[in-house]
KELOVEX-153540 format. One record per residue (C-alpha): residue number from 1; chain; x negated, y negated, z negated. Coordinates in steps of 0.1 Angstrom, whole numbers, plus 5000, padded with zeros to 4 digits. Layout:
BEGIN
<pt><resi>NUM</resi><chain>A</chain><u>X</u><v>Y</v><w>Z</w></pt>
...
END
This chain:
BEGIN
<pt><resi>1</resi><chain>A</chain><u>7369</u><v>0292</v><w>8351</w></pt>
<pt><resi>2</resi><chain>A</chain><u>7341</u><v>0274</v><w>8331</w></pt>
<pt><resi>3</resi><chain>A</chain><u>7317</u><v>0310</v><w>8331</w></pt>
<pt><resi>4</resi><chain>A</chain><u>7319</u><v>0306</v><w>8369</w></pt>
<pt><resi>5</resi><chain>A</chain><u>7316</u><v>0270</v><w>8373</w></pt>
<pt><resi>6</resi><chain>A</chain><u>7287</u><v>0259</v><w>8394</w></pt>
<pt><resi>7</resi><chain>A</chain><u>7256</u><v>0241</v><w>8378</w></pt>
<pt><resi>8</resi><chain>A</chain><u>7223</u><v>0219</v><w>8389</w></pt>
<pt><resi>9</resi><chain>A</chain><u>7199</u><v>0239</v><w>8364</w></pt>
<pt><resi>10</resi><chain>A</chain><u>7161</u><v>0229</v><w>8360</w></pt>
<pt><resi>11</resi><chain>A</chain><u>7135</u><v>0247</v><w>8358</w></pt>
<pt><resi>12</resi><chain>A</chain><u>7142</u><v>0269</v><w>8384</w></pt>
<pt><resi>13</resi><chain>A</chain><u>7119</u><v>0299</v><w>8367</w></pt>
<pt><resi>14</resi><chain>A</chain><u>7145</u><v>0301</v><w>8337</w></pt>
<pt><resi>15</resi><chain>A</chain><u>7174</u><v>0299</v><w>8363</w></pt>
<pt><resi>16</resi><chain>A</chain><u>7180</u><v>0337</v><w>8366</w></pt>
<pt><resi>17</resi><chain>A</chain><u>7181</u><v>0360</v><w>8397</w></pt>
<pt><resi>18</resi><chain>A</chain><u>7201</u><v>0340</v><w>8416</w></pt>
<pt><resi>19</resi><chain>A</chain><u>7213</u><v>0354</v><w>8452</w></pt>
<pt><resi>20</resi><chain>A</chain><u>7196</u><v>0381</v><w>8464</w></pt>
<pt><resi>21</resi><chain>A</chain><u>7202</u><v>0374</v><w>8498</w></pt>
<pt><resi>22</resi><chain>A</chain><u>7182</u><v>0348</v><w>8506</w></pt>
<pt><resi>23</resi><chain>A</chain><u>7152</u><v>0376</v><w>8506</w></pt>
<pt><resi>24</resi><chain>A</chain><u>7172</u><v>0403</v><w>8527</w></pt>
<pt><resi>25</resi><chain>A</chain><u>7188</u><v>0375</v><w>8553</w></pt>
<pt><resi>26</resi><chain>A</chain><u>7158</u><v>0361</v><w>8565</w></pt>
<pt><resi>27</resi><chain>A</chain><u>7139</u><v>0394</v><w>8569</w></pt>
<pt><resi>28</resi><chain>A</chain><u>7171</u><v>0409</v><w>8585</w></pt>
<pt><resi>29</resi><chain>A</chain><u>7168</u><v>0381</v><w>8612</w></pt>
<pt><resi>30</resi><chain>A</chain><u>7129</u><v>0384</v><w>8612</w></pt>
<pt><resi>31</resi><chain>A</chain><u>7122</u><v>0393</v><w>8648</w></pt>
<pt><resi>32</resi><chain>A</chain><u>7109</u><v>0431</v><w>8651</w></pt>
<pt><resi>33</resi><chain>A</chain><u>7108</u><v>0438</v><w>8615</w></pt>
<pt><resi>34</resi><chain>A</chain><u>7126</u><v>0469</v><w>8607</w></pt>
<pt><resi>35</resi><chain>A</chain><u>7152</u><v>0475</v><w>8581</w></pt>
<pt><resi>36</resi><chain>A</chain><u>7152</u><v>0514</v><w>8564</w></pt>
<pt><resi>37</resi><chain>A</chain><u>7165</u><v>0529</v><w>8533</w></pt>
<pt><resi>38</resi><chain>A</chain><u>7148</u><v>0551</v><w>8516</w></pt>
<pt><resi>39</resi><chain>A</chain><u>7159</u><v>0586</v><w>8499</w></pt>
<pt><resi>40</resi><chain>A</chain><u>7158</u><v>0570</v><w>8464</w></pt>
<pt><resi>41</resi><chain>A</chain><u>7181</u><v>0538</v><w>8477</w></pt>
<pt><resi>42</resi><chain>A</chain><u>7155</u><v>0512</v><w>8481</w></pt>
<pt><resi>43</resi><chain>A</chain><u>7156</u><v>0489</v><w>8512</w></pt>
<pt><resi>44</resi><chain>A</chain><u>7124</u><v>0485</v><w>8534</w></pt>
<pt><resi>45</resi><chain>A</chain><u>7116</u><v>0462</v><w>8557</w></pt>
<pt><resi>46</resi><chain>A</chain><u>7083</u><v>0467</v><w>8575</w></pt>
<pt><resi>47</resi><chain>A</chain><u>7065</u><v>0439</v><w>8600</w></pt>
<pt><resi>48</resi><chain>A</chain><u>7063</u><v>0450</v><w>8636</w></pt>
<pt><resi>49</resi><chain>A</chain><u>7024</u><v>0454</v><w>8631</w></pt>
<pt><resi>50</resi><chain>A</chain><u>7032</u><v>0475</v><w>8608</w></pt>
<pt><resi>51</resi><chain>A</chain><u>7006</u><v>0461</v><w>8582</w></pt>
<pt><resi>52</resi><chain>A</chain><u>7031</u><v>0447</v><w>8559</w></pt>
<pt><resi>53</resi><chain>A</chain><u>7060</u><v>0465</v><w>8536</w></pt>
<pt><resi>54</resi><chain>A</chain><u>7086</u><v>0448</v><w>8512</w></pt>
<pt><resi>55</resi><chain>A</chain><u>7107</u><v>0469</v><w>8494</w></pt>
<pt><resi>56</resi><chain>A</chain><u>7137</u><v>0462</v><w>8473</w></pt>
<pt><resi>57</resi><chain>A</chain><u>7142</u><v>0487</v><w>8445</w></pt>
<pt><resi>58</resi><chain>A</chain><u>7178</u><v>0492</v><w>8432</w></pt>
<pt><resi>59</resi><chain>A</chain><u>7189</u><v>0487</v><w>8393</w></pt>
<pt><resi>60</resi><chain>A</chain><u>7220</u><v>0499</v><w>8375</w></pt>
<pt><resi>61</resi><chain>A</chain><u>7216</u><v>0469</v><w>8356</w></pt>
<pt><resi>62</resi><chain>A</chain><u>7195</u><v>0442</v><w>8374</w></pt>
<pt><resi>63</resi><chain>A</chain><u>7189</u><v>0428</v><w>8404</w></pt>
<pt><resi>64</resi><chain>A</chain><u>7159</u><v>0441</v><w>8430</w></pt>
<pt><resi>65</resi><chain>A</chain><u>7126</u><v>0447</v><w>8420</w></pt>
<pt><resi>66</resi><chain>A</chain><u>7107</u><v>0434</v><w>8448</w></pt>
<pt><resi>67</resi><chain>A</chain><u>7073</u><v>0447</v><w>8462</w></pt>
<pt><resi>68</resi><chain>A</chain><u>7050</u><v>0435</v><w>8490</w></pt>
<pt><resi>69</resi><chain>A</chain><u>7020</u><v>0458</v><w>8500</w></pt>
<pt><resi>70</resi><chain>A</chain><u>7000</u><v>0446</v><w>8528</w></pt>
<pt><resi>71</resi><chain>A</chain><u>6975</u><v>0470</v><w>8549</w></pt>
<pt><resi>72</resi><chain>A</chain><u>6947</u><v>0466</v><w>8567</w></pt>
<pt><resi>73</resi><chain>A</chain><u>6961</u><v>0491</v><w>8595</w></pt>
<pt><resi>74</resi><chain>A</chain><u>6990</u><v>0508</v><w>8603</w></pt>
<pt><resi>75</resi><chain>A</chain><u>6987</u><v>0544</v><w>8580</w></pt>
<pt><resi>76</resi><chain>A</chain><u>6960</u><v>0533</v><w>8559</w></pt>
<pt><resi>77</resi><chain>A</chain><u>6963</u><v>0529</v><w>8523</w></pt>
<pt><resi>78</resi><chain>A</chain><u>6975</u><v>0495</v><w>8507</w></pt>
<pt><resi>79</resi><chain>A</chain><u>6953</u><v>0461</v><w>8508</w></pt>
<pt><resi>80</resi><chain>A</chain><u>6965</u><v>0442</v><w>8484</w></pt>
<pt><resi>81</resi><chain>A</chain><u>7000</u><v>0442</v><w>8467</w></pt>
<pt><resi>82</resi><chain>A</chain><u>7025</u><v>0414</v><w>8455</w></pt>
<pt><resi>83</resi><chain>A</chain><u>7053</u><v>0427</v><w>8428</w></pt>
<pt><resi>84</resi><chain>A</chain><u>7082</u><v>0405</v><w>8417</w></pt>
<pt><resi>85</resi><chain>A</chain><u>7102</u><v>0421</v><w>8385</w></pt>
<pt><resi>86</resi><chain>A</chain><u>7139</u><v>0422</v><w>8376</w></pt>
<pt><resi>87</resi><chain>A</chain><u>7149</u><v>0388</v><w>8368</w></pt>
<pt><resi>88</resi><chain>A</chain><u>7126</u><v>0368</v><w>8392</w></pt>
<pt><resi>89</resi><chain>A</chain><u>7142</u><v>0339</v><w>8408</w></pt>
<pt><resi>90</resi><chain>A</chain><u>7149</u><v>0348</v><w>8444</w></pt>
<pt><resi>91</resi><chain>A</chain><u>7140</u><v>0317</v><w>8454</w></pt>
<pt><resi>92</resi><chain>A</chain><u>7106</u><v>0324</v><w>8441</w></pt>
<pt><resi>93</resi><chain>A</chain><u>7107</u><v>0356</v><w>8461</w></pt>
<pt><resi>94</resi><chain>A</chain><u>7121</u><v>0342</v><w>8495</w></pt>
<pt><resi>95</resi><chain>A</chain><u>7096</u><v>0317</v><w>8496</w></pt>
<pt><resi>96</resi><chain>A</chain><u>7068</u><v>0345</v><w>8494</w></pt>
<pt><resi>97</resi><chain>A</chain><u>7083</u><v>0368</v><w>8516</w></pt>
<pt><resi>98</resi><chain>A</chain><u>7097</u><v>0337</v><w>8541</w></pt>
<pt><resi>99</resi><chain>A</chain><u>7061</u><v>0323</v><w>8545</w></pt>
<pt><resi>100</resi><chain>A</chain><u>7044</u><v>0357</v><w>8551</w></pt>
<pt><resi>101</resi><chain>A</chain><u>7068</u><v>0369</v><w>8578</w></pt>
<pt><resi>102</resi><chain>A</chain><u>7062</u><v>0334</v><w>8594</w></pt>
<pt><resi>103</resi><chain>A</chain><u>7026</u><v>0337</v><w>8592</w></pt>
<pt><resi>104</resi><chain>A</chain><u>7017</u><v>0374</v><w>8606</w></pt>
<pt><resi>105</resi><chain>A</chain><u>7036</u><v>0362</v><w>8637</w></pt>
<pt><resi>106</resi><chain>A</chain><u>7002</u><v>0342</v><w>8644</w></pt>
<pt><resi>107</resi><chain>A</chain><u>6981</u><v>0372</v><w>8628</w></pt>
<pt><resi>108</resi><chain>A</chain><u>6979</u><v>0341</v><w>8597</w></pt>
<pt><resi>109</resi><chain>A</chain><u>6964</u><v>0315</v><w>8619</w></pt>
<pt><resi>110</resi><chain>A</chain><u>6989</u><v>0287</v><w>8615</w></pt>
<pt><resi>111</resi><chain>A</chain><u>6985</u><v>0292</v><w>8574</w></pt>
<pt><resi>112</resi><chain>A</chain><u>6946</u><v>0290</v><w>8574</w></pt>
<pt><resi>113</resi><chain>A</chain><u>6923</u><v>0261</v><w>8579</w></pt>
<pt><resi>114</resi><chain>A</chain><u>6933</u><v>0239</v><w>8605</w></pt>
<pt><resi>115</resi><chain>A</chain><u>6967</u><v>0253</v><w>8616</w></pt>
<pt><resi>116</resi><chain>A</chain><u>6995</u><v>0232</v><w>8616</w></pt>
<pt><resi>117</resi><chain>A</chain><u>7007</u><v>0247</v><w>8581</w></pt>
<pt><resi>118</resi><chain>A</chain><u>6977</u><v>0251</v><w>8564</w></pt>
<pt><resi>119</resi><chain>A</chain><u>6985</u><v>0236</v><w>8524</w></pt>
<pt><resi>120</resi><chain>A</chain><u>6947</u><v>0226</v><w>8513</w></pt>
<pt><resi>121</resi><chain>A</chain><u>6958</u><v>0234</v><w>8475</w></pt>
<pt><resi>122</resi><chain>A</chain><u>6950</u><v>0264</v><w>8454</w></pt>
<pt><resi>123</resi><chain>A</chain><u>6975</u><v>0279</v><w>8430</w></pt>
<pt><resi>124</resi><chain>A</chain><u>6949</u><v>0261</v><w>8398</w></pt>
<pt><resi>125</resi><chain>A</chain><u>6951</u><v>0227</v><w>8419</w></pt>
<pt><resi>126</resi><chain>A</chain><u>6991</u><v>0227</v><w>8420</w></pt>
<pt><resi>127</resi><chain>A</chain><u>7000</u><v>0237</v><w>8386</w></pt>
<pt><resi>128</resi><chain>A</chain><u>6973</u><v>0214</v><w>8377</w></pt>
<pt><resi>129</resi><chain>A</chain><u>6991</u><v>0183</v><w>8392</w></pt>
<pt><resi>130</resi><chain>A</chain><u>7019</u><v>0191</v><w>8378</w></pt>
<pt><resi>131</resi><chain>A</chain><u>7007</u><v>0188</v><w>8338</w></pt>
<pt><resi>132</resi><chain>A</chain><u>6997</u><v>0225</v><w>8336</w></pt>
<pt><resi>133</resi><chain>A</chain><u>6972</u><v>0229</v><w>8308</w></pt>
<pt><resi>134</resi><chain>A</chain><u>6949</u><v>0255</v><w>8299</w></pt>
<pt><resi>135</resi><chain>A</chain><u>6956</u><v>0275</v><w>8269</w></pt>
<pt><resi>136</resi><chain>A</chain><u>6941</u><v>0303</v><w>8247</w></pt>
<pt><resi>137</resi><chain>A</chain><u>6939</u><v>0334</v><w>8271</w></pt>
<pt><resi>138</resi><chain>A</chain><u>6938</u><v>0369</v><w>8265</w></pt>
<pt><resi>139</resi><chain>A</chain><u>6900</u><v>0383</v><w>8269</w></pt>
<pt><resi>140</resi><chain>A</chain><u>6894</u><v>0385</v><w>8308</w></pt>
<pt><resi>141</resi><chain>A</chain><u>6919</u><v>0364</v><w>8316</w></pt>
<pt><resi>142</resi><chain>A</chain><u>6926</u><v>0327</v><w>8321</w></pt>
<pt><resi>143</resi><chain>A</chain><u>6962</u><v>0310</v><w>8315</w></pt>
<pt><resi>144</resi><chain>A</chain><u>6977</u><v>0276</v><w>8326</w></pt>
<pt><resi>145</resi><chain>A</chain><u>7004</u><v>0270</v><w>8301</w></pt>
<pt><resi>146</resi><chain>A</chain><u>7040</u><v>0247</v><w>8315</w></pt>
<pt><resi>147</resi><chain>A</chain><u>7045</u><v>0218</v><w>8299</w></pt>
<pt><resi>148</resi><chain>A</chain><u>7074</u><v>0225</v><w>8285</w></pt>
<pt><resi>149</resi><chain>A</chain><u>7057</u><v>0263</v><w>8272</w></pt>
<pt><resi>150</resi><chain>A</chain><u>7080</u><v>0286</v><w>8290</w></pt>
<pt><resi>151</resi><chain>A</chain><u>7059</u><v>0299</v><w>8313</w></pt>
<pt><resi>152</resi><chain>A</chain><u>7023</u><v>0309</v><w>8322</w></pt>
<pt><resi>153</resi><chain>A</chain><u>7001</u><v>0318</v><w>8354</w></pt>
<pt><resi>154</resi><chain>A</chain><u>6975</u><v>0338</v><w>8342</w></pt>
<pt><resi>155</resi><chain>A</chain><u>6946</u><v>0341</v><w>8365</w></pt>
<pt><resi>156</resi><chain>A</chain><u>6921</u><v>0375</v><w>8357</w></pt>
<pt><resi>157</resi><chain>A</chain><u>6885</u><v>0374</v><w>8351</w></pt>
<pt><resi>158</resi><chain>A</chain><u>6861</u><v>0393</v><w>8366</w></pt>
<pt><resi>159</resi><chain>A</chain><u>6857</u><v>0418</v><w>8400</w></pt>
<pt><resi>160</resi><chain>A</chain><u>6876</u><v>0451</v><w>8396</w></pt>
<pt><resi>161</resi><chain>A</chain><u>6880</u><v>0472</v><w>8426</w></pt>
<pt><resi>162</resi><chain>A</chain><u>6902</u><v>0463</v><w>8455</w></pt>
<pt><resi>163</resi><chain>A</chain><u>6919</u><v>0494</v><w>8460</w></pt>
<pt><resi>164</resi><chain>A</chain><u>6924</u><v>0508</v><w>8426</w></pt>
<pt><resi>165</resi><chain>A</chain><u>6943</u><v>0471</v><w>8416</w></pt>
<pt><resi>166</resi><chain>A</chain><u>6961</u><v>0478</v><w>8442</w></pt>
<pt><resi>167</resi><chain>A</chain><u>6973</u><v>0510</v><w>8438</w></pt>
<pt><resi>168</resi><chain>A</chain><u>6983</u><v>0495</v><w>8401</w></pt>
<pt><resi>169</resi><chain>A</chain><u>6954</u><v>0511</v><w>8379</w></pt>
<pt><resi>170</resi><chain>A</chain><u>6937</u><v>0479</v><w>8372</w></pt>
<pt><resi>171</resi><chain>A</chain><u>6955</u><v>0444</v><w>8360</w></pt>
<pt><resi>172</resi><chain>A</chain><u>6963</u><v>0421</v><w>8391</w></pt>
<pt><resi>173</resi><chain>A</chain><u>6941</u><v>0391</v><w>8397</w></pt>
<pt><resi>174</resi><chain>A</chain><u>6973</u><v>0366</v><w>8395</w></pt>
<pt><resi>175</resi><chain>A</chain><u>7001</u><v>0371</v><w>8375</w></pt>
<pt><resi>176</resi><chain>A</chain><u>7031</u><v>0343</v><w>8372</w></pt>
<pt><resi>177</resi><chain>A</chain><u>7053</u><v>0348</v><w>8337</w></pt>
<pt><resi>178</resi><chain>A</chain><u>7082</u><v>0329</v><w>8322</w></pt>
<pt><resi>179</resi><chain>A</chain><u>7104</u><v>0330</v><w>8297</w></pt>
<pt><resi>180</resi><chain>A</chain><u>7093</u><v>0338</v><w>8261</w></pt>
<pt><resi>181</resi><chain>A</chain><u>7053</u><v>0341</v><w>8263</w></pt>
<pt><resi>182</resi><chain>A</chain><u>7051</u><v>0372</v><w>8239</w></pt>
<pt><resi>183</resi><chain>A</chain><u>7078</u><v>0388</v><w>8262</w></pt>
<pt><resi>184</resi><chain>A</chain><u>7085</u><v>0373</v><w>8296</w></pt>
<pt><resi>185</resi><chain>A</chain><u>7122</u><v>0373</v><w>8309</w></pt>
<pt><resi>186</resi><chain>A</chain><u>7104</u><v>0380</v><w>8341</w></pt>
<pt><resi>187</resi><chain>A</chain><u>7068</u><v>0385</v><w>8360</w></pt>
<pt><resi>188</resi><chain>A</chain><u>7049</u><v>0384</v><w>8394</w></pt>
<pt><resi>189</resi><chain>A</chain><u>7022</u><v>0401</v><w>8400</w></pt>
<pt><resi>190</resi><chain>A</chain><u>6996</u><v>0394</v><w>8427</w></pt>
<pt><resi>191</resi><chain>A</chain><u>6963</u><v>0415</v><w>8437</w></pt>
<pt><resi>192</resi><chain>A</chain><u>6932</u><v>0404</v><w>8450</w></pt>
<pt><resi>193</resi><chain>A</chain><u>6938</u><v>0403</v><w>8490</w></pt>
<pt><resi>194</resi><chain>A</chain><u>6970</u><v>0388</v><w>8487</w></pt>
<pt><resi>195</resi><chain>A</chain><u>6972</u><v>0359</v><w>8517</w></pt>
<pt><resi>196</resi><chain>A</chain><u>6971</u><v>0327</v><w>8495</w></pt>
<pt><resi>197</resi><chain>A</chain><u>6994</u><v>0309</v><w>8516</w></pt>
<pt><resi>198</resi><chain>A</chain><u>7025</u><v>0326</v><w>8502</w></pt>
<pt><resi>199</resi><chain>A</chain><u>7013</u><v>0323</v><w>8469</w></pt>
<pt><resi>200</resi><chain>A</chain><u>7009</u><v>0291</v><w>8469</w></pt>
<pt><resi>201</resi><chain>A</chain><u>7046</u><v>0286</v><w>8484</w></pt>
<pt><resi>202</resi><chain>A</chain><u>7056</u><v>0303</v><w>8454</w></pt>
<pt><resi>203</resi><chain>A</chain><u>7037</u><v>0289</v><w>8430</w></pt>
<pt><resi>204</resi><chain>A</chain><u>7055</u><v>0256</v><w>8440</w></pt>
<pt><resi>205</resi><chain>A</chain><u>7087</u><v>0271</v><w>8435</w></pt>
<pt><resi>206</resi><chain>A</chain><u>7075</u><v>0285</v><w>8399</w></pt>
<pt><resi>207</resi><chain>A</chain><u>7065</u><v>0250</v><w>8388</w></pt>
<pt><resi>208</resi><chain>A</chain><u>7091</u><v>0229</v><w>8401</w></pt>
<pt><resi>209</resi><chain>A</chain><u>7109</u><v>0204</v><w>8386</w></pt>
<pt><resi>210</resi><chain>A</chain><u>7132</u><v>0202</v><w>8415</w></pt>
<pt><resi>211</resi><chain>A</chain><u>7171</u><v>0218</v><w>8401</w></pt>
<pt><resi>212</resi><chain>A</chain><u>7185</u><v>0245</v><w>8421</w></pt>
<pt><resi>213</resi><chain>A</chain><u>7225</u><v>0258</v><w>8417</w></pt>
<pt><resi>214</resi><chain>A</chain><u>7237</u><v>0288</v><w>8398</w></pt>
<pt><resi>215</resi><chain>A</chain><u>7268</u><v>0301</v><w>8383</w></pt>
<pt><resi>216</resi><chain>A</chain><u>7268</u><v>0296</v><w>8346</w></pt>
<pt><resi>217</resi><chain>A</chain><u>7273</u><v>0332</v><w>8336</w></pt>
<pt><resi>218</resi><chain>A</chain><u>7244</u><v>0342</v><w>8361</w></pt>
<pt><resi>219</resi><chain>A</chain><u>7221</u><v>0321</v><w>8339</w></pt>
<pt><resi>220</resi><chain>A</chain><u>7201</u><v>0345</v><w>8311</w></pt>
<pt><resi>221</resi><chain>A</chain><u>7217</u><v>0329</v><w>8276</w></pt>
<pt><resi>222</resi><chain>A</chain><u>7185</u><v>0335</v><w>8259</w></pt>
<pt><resi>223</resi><chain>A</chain><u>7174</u><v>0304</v><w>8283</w></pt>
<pt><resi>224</resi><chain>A</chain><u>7201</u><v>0278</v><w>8282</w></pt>
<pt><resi>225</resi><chain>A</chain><u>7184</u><v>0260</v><w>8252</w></pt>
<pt><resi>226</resi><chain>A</chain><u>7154</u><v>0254</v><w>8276</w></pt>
<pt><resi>227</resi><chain>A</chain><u>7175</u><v>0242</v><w>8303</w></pt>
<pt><resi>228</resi><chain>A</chain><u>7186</u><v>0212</v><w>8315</w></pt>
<pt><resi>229</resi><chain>A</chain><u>7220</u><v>0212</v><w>8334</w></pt>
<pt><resi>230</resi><chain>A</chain><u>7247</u><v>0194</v><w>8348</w></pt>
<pt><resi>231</resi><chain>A</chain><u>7276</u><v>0204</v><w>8369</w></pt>
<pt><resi>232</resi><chain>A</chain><u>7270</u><v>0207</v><w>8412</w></pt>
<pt><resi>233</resi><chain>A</chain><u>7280</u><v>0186</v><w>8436</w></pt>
<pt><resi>234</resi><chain>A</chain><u>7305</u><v>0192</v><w>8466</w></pt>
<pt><resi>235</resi><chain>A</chain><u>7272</u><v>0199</v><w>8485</w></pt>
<pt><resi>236</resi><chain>A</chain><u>7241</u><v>0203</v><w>8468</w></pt>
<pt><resi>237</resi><chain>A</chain><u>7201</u><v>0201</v><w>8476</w></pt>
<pt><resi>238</resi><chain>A</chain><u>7183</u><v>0217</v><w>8494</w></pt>
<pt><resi>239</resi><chain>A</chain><u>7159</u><v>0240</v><w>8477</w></pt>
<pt><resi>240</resi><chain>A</chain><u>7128</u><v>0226</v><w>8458</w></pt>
<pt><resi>241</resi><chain>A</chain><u>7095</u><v>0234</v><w>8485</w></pt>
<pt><resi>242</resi><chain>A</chain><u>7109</u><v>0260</v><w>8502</w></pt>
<pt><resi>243</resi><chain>A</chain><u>7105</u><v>0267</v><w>8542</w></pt>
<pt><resi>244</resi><chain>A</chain><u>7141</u><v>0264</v><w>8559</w></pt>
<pt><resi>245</resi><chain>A</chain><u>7148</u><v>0303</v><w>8560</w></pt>
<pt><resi>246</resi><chain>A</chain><u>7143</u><v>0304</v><w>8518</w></pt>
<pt><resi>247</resi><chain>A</chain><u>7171</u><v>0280</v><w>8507</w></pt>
<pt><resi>248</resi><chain>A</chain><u>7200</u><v>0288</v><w>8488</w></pt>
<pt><resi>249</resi><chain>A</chain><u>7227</u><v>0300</v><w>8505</w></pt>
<pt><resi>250</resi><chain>A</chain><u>7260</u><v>0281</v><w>8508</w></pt>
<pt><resi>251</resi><chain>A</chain><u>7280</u><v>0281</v><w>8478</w></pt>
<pt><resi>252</resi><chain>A</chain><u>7306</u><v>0295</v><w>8489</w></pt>
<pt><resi>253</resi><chain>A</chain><u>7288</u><v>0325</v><w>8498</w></pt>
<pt><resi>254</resi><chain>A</chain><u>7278</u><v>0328</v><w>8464</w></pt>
<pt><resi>255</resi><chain>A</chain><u>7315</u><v>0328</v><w>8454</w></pt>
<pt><resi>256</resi><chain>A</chain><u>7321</u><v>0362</v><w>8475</w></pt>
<pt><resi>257</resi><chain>A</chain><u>7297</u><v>0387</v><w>8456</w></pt>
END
């Protein structure tokens, strides 16, 4: 059936939702993170230290909305937060979530300056490399525009205080949007606080020019003109950038939803 057939699509930010199970599998086999449901439906999973909380949100109509909130202590009010909308590629989502569960186990160590995963790049540096340009920003903001104009990481001027960006009241210091510019298909929103690590594993994934699979009808139409695509192997790549635990899953995993 051709709406089923499988495709190589690039770039993976216009890709759609893709499988939502490459968050929930590899925070289900997280070790000591706990998986809850909360009364409105949403799935939590909270870190055995208890300083970090992602939940997924139901939709009638779209996948998970996915939100991180990290915390200085267990019980005290949110740190910094990390949102992912409706529409976001998971892949872009397992790759923040992935890294973060894999760095609290060392309490961040192996991600900062001189452990043995520490990425000396900044979210600017990588988009930079890859032909991100500047481009006329909002007031208090600063944009780096794709190449190809489809997307924009929009980086906020200024101090505003921790907790009240936080507790949403304030635009977030980082924000990653694709799609049409005037209105994004999707966004990702970052606060001040947020461990840079996993934001700059996702802003790898955001950038790349690495293809990914999807389902043709899973692909948003409004995007298929800013596509490139050809049909999927028998066995396909490995995920663009991403640690082990955020790959696709097999295809014919896909198949069964």
């Amino acid at each position: 059936m051709l709406s089923a057939s499988l495709l190589l699509v690039h770039p993976l930010r216009l890709a759609g939702p893709g499988d939502q199970r490459l968050i929930t599998d590899a925070l289900d086999a997280a070790l000591g993170w706990s998986r809850t449901r909360t009364l409105d439906g949403a799935i939590r999973f909270t870190s055995p230290c208890r300083t970090a909380v992602i939940t997924g949100a139901p939709s009638a109509d779209h996948p998970c909305a996915w939100t991180v909130h990290g915390y200085p202590s267990p019980g005290s009010a949110p740190l910094w937060r990390a949102s992912f909308a409706p529409g976001t590629p998971a892949e872009i989502t397992a790759a923040f979530t992935t890294v973060l569960v894999h760095g609290l186990r060392s309490a961040h160590r192996d991600y900062l300056r001189g452990g043995p995963h520490h990425l000396p790049r900044t979210p600017a540096s990588v988009l930079t490399d890859r032909g991100w340009r500047p481009d006329q920003s909002p007031p208090g903001f600063h944009d780096q525009v794709a190449p190809d104009l489809t997307a924009v990481y929009r980086h906020r001027v200024g101090h505003q205080p921790p907790d009240t960006e936080a507790a949403g009241r304030t635009p977030p210091a980082w924000s990653m949007l694709a799609g049409n510019l005037r209105n994004p298909s999707w966004r990702a929103d970052f606060t001040t606080g947020v461990p840079f690590y996993p934001l700059v594993r996702a802003t790898l994934l955001f950038s790349s020019p690495a293809p990914v699979e999807r389902r043709r009808c899973d692909i948003p139409a409004h995007h298929l003109p800013h596509l490139t695509a050809r049909p999927a192997p028998l066995s396909r790549p490995a995920a663009p950038d991403a640690p082990s635990a955020a790959r696709p899953a097999p295809a014919a995993a896909r198949r069964r939803r």
